[in-house]
C-alpha positions, 0 to 999 in steps of 0.5 A, a space after each residue: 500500500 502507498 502512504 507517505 509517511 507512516 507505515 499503512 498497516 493497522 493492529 488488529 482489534 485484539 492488539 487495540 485492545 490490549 495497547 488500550 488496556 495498557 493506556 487506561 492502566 498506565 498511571 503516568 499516561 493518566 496523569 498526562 491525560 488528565 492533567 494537560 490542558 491542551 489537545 493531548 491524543 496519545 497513538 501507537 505505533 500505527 499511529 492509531 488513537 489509544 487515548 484522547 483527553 477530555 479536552 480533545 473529546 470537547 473539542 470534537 463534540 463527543 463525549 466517549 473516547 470510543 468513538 476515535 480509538 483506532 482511527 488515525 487523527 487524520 481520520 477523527 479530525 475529518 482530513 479532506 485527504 483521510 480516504 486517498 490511500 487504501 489504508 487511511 490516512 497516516 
């Protein structure tokens, strides 16, 4: 696949789960999350979104982190070049 920058490929969903796992048990990830005021995503090496912070949830108008765990920034912030590649945007 072609990307620019990154690797294309993505981790399974049993891999997301457990980078998330690890993310939500980190208690220095938390601190991070919970004490940054600005936009803080943390991703994997994918660059797939593991953990937002509140602020950056607000600022996407949603209120579960669900919602963006997996997807690469390109692709929760709506980049209008997310879907040219077959992998995603990276």
């Amino acid at each position: 696949m072609n990307t620019y920058f990154a690797t294309p490929e993505r981790v399974t969903e049993s891999e997301l789960a457990d980078e998330i796992e690890f993310v939500s048990q980190n208690p220095v990830i938390s601190g991070l999350l919970h004490s940054v005021g600005g936009l803080l995503a943390i991703l994997d090496e994918h660059l797939q979104v593991v953990a937002l912070n509140e602020t950056f949830l607000n600022m996407l108008g949603l209120d579960h982190p669900e919602q963006t765990l997996g997807l690469r920034l390109g692709e929760i912030m709506h980049c209008a070049h997310a879907n040219e590649e077959p992998a995603g945007c990276c």
